[in-house]
Rosetta silent file (secondary structure, phi, psi, omega in degrees, C-alpha in Angstrom):
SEQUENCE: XXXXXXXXXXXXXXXXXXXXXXXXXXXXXXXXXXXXXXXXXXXXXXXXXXXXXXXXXXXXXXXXXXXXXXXXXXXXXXXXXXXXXXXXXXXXXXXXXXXXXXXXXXXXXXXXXXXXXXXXXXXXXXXXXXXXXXXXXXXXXXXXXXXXXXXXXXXXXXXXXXXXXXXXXXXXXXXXXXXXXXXXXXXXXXXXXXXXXXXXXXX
SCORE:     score description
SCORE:     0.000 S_00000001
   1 L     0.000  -15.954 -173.658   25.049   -1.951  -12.477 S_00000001
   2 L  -123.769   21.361 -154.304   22.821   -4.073  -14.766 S_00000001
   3 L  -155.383  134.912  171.500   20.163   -1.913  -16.109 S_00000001
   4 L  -128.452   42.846  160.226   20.047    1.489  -17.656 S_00000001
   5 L   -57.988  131.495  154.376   16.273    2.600  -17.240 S_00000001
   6 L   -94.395  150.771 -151.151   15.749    5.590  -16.685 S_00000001
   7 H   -71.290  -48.439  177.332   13.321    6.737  -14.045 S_00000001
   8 H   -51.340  -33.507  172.712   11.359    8.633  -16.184 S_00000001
   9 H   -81.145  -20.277  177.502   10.785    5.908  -18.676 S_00000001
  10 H   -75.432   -2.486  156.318   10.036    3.191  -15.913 S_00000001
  11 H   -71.300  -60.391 -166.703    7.245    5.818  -14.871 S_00000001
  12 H   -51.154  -37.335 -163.232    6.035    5.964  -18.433 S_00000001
  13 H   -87.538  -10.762  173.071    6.296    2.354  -18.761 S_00000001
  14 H   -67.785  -52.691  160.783    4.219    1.671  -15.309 S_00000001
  15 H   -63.563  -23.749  136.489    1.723    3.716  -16.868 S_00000001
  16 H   -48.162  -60.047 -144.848    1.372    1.992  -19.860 S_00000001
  17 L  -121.598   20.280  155.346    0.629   -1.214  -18.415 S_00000001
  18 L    98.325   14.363  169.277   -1.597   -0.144  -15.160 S_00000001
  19 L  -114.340  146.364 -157.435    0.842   -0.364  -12.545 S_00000001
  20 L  -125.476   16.149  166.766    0.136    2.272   -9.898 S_00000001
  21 E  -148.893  149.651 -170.767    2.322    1.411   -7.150 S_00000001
  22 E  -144.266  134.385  128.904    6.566    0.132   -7.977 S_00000001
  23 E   -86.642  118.680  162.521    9.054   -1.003   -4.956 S_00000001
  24 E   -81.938  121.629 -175.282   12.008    0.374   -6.868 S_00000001
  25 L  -143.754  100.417 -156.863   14.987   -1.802   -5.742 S_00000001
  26 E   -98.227  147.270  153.097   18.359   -1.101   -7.087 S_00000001
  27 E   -25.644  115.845  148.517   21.634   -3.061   -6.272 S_00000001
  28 L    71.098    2.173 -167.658   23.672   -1.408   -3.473 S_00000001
  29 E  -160.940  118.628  160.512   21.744    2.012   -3.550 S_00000001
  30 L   -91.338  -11.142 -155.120   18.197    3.240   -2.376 S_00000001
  31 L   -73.546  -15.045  177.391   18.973    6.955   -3.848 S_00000001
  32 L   -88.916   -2.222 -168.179   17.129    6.409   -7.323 S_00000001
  33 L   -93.005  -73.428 -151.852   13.953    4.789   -5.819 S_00000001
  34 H   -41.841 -119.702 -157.825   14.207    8.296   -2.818 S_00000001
  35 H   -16.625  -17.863  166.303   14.005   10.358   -6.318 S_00000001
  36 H   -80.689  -25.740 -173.160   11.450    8.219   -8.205 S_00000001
  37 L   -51.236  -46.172 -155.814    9.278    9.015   -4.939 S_00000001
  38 L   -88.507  -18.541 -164.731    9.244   12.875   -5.629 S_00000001
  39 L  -105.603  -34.848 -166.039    8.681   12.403   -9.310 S_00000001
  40 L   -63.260  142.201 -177.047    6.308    9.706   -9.615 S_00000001
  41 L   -86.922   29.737 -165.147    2.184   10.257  -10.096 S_00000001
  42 L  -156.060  138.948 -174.395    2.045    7.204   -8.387 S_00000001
  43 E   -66.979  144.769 -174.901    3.384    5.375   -4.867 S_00000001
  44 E  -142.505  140.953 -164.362    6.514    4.301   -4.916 S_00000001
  45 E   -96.453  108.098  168.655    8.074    1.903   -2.337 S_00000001
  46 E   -67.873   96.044  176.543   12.215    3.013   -1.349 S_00000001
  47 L  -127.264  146.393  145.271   13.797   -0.848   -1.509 S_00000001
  48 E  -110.564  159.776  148.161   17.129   -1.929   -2.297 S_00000001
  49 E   -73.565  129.608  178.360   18.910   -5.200   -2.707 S_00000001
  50 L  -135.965  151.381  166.647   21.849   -5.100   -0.449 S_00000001
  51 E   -76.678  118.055 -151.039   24.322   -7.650   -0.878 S_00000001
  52 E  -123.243  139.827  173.336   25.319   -9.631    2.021 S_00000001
  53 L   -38.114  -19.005 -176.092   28.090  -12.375    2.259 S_00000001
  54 L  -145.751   45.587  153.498   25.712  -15.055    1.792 S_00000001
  55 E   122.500 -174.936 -165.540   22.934  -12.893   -0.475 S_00000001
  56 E   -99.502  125.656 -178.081   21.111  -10.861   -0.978 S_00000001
  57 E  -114.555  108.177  134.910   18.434   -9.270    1.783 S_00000001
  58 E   -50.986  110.669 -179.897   15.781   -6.682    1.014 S_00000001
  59 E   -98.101  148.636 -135.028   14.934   -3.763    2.395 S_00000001
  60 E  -150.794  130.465  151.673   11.366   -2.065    2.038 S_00000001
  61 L    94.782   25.088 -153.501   10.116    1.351    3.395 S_00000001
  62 L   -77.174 -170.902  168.946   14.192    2.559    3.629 S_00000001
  63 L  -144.104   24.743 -175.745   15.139    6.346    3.933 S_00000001
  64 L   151.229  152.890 -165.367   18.875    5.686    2.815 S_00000001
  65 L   -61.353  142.080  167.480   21.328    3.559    1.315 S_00000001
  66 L  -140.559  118.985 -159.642   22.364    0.719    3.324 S_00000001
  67 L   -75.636  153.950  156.197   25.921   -0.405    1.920 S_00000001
  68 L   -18.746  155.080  135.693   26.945   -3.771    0.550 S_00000001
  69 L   108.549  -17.322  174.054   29.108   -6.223    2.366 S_00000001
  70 L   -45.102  163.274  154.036   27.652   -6.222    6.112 S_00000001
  71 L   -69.958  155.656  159.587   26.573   -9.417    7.788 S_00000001
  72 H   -23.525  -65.645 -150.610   23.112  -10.760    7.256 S_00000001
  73 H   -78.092  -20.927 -177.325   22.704   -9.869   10.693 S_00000001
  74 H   -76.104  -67.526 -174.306   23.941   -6.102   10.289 S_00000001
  75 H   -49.103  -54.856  152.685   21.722   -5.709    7.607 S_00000001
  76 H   -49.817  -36.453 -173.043   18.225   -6.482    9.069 S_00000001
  77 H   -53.973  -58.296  179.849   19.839   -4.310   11.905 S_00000001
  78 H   -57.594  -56.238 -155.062   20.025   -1.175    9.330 S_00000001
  79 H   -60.844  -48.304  177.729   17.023   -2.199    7.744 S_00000001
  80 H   -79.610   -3.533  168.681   14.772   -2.002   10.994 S_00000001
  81 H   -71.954  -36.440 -179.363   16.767    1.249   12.661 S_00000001
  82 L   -72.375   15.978 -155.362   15.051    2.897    9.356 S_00000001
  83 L    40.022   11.455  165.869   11.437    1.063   10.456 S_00000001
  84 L   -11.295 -174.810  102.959   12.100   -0.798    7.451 S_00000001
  85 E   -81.706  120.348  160.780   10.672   -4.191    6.128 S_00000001
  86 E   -65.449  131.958  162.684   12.619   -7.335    5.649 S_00000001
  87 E  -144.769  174.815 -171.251   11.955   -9.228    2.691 S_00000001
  88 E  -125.404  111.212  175.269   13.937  -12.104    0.963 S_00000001
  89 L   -82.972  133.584 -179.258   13.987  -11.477   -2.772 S_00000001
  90 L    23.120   72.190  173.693   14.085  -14.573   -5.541 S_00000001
  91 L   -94.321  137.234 -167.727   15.284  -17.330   -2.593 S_00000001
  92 L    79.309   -4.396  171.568   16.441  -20.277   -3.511 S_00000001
  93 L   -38.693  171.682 -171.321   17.224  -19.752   -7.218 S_00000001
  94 L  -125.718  -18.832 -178.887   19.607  -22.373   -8.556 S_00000001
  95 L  -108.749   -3.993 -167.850   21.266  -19.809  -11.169 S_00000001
  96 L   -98.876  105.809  154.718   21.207  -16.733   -9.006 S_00000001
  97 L  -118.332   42.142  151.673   24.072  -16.309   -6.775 S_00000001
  98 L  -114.959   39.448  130.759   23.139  -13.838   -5.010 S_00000001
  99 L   -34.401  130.116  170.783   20.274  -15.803   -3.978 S_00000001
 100 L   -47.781  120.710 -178.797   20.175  -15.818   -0.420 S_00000001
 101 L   -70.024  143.089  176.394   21.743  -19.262    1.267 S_00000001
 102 L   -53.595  -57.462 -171.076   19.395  -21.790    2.012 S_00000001
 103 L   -16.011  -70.090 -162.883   21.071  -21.936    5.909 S_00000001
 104 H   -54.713  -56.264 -171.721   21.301  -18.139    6.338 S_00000001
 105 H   -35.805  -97.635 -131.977   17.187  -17.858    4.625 S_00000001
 106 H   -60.884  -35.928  176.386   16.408  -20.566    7.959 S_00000001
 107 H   -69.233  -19.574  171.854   18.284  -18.856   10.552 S_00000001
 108 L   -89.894  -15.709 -156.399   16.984  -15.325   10.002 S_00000001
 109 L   -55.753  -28.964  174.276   13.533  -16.446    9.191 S_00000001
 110 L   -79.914   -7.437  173.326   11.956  -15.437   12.201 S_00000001
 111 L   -88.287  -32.935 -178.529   13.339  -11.700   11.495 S_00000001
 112 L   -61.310  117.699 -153.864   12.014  -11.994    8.197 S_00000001
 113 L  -112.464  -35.333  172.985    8.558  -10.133    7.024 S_00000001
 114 E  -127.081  161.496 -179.598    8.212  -10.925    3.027 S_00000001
 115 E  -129.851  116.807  164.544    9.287  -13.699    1.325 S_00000001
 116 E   -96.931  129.414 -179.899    8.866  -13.596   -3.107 S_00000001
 117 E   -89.405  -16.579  153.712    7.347  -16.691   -3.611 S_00000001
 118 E   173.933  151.178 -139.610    7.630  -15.116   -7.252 S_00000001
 119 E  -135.211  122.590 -164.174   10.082  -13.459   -9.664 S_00000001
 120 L   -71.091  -12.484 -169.937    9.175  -13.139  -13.006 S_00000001
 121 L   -96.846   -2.379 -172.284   13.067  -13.343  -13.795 S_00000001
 122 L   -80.682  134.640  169.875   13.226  -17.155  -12.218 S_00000001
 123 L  -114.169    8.074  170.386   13.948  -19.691  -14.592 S_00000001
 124 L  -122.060  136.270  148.759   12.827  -23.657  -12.542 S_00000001
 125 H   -44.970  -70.841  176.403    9.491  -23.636  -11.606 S_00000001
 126 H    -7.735  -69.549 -175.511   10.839  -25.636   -8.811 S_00000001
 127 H   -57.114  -40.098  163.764   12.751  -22.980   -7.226 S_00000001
 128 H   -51.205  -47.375 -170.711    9.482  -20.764   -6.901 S_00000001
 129 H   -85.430  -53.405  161.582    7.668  -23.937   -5.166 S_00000001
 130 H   -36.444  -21.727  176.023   10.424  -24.273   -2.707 S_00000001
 131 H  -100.834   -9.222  172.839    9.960  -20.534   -1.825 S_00000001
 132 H   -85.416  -58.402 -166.934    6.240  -21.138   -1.200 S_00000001
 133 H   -62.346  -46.577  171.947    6.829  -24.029    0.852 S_00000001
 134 H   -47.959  -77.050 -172.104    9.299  -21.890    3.140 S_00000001
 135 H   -41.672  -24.904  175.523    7.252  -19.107    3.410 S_00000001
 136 H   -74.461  -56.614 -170.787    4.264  -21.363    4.468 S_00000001
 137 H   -73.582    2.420  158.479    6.402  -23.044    7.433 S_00000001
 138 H   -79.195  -33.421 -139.036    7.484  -19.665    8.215 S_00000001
 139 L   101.297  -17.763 -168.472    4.638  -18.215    8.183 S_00000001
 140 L  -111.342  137.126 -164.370    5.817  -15.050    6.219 S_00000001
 141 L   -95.623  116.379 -171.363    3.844  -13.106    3.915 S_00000001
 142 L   -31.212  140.102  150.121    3.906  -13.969    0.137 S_00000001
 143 E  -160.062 -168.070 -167.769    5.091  -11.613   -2.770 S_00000001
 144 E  -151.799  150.337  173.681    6.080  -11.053   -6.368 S_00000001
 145 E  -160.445  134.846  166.205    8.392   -9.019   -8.396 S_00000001
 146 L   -37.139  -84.872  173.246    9.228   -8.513  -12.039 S_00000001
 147 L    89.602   80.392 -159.558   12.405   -7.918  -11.053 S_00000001
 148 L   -80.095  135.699  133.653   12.161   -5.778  -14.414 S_00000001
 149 L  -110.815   -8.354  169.026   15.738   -4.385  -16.310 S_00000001
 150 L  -151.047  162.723 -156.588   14.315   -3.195  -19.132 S_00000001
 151 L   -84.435    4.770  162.691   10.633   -1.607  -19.384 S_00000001
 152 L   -62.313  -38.852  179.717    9.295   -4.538  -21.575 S_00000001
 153 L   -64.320  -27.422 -171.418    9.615   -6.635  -17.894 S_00000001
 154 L   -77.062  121.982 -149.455    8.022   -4.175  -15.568 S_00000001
 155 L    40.171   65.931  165.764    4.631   -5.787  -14.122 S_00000001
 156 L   -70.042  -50.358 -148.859    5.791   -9.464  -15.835 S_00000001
 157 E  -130.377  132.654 -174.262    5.296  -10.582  -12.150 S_00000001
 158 E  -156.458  174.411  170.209    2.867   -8.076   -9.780 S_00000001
 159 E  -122.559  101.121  178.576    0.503   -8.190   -6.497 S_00000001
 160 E   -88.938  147.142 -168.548   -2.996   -6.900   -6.843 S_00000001
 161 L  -167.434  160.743  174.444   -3.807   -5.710   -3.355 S_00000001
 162 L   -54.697 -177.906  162.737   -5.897   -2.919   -1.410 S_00000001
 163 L   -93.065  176.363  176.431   -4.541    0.365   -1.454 S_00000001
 164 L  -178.548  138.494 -160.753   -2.974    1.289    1.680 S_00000001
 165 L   -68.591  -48.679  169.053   -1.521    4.274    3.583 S_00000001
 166 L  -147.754 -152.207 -162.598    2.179    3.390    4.822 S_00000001
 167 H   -50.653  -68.387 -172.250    4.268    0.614    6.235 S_00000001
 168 H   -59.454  -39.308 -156.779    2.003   -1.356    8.794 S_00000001
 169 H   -85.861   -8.986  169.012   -1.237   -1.057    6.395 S_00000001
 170 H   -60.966  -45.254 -173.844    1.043   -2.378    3.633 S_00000001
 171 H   -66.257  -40.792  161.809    1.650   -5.801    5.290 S_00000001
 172 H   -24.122  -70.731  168.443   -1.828   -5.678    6.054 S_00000001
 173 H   -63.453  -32.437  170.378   -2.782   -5.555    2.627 S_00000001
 174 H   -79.567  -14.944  173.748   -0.540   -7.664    1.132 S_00000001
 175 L   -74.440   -2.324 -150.852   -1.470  -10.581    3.244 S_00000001
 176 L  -125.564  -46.651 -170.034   -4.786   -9.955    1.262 S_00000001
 177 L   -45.706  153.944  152.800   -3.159   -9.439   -2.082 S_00000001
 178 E   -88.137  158.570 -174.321   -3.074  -11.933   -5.028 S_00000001
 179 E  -129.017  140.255 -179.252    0.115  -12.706   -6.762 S_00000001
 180 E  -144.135  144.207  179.581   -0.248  -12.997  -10.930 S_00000001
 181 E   158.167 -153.051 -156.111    2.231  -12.666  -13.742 S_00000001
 182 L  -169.816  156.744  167.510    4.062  -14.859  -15.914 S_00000001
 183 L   -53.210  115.484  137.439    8.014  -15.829  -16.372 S_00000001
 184 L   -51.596 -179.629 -160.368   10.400  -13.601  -18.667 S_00000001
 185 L   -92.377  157.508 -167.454   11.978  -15.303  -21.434 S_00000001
 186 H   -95.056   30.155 -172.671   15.200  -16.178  -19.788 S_00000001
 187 H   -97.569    1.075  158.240   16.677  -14.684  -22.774 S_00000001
 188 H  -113.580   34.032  127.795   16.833  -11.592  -21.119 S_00000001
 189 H   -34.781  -66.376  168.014   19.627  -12.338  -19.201 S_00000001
 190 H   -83.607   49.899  143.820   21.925  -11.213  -21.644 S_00000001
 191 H   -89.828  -75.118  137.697   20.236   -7.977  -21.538 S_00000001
 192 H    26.505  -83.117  163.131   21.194   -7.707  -18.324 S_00000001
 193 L   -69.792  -12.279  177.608   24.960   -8.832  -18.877 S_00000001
 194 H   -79.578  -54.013  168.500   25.288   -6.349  -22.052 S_00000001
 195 H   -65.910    2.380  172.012   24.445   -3.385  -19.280 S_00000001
 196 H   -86.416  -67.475  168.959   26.852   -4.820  -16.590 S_00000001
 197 H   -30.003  -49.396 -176.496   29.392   -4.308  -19.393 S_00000001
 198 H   -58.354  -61.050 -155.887   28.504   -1.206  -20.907 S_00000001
 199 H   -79.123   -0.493  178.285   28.025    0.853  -17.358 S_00000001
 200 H   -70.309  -61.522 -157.560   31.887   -1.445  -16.237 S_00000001
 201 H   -42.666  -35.154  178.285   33.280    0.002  -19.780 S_00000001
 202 H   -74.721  -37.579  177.001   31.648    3.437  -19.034 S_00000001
 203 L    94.672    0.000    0.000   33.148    3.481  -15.350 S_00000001
């Protein structure tokens, strides 16, 4: 709704800049991440964002769309009938609100498998160290995301890690990963809102 990459150039642009595995994670839809799977020379992770009354909860490893508007509690449900991974994407932002609520984030936490700790798209430092400190009293294993909309953003924010063959050996590995990257400029935000307009105007 906010971004009009197309999968072939966020291939192209992954290959420019060395990254050789993408969770593709769309708003409201896994079906362009399924189809970046089949095209891509490279692994690619099926995630969505699904919107929840009180944020947003990621899912990781899906095999289909898990729609919008469920409880929290629905939604982990979906995510793990698919063997899925939970993760809690950019928690605790202060401008994002579809940030997750702090409450909901503590009450689910023990369901909860990644927590990013950092999102290249975050503007307070703060809000990043507040997402560290949960995941350390959780427990829950650290990660990063670009959370790229246009292919200048894509690996801003990334996890060098082993390789690894599916779901279980992922977590594995990622407990082992490093997290590295750097802030966008938060000026591209209104990139962002000039594609929520364009694709409303387009229908």
């Amino acid at each position: 709704m906010d971004c009009n990459m197309s999968l072939e150039k966020i291939i192209e642009r992954c290959q420019e800049v060395g990254v050789n595995c993408i969770a593709l994670c769309d708003h409201g839809t896994a079906e362009g991440a399924l189809k970046m799977r089949e095209m891509a020379p490279f692994k690619v992770i099926v995630a969505e964002e699904v919107l929840t009354p009180y944020g947003e909860i990621m899912g990781l490893f899906l095999e289909e769309t898990i729609p919008s508007g469920l409880s929290v509690e629905e939604t982990i449900a979906r995510i793990r009938a698919q063997s899925g991974l939970v993760g809690i994407p950019h928690p605790f932002d202060t401008f994002r609100h579809s940030a997750l609520d702090s409450q909901a984030a503590e009450e689910i936490a023990e369901k909860v498998d990644i927590c990013e700790v950092l999102n290249a798209r975050g503007i307070l430092k703060r809000d990043s160290k507040k997402a560290e400190a949960f995941a350390a009293k959780h427990g829950l294993i650290r990660s990063a995301g670009s959370d790229a909309h246009t292919p200048r953003e894509i690996g801003n924010a990334y996890v060098e890690m082993p390789e690894f063959k599916g779901r279980d050996d992922f977590l594995e590995a990622l407990k082992k990963g490093k997290i590295s990257g750097r802030y966008s400029s938060p000026l591209i935000h209104c990139a962002s809102l000039w594609n929520r307009i364009k694709n409303k105007l387009s229908g």
